[in-house]
N, C-alpha and C positions, 0 to 999 in steps of 0.2 A: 441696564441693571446697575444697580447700586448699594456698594459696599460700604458699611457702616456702624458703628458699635451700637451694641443694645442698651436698652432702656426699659428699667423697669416695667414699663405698662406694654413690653414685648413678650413680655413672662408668657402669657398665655397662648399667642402664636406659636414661640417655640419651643412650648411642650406639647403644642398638637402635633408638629412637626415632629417630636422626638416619642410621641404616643406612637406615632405611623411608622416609627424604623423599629421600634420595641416589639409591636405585631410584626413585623416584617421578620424581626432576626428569630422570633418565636415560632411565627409557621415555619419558617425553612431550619426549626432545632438546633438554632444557631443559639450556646451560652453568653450572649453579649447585650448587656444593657439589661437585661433582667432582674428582678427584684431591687424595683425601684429605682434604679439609676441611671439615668442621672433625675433629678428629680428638681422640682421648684428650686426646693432651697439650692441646690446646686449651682443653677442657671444665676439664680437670682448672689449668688457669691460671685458668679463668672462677672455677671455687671459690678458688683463692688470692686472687683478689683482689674476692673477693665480687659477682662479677656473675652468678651463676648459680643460677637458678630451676627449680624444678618446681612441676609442679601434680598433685596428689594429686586421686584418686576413691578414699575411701580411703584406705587404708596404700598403692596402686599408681599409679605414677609417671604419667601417663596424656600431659603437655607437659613441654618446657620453653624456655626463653628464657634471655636474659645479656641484661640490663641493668646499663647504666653511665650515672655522673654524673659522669665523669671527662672532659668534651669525647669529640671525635672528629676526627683533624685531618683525613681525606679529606673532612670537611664542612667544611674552611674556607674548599674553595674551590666553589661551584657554578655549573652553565652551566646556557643557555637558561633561565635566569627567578632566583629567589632563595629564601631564608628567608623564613617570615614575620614570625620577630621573629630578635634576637638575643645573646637572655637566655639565661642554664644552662639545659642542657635533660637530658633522659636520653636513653638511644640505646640502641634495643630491635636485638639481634640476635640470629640462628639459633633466630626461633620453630621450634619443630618440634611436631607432636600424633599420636602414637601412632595409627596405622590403625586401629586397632579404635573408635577415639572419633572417627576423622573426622566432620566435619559436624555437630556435635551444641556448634557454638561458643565450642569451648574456649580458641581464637584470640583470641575478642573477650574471654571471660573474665579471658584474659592480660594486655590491655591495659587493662580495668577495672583489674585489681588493680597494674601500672604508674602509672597513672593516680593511686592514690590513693598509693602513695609518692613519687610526684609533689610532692603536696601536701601529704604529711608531711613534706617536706626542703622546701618554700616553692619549687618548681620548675614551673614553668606552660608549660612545652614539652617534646613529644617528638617526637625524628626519626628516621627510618627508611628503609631503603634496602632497592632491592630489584630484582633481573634484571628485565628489562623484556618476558621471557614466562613470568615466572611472574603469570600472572593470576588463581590464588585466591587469593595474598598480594594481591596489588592489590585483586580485592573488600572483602575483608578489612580493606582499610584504607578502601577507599571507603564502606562500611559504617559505621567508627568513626570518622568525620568528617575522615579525616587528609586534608590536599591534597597533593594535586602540587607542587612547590617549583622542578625542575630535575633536572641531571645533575650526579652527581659520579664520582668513579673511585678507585678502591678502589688501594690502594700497586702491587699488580699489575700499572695501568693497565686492568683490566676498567673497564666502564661502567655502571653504576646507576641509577635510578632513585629519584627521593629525596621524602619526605613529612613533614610537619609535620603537628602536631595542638597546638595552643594551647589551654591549663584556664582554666580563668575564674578568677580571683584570689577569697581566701575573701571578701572585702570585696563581689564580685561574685556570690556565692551566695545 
């Protein structure tokens, strides 16, 4: 598998990719990603301003993800609990993984390969948000050690659900 930033003429892969988690969180009356979001133009700002990823089985798009290291200001503020540090961190959003490769941990794959540009920019936090009944993202992160942090609320004033995962510093390795 291989991990790499997007490019325009990926636009269309990974909104079929993000069409197939939109039907997903809809049958199971999950409010996330609904009325149009994230959409073209969305994705297609993620490539402008380099936070947008795929992950390749092969030459075919199979995930993708938009990671940023540019803050996040609906994290500046959190309820019911906190951060666990708070240093630069990256901010992983609109995982999605292709139906045909559900289950087969492409999710975690993601946040491996997160993880280690993480530590090529000298950045040892990642935080993450996420609807509070989408519970295979919540596995998902329970899985790759992220905690529980709090609540925070999206510009829309939607509500979220928020996770940290702390790297160990190279000096720590």
């Amino acid at each position: 598998m291989k991990f790499r930033k997007s490019v325009k003429t990926d636009i269309n892969n990974i909104m079929n990719i993000i069409s197939q988690a939109q039907d997903y969180f809809k049958e199971h009356g999950i409010n996330q990603w609904q009325d149009n979001y994230p959409n073209s133009e969305i994705i297609s700002n993620d490539i402008d301003n380099n936070y947008s990823y795929v992950l390749l089985n092969e030459d075919n798009i199979v995930a993708t993800a938009a990671v940023s290291f540019d803050g996040e200001k609906t994290y500046d503020f959190i309820y019911e609990g906190q951060w666990i540090s708070n240093n630069e961190y990256a901010v992983i959003h609109r995982i999605a993984v292709d139906n045909n490769f559900k289950g087969m941990g492409l999710s975690t794959q993601i946040i491996k390969n997160v993880q280690e540009l993480c530590l090529e920019k000298g950045v040892y936090s990642i935080k993450v948000d996420t609807h509070k009944e989408n519970l295979s993202m919540q596995r998902m992160l329970n899985k790759n050690k992220f905690q529980y942090c709090g609540i925070i609320y999206l510009e829309d004033g939607s509500k979220r659900i928020a996770f940290e995962k702390t790297l160990p510093m190279k000096s720590q390795l």
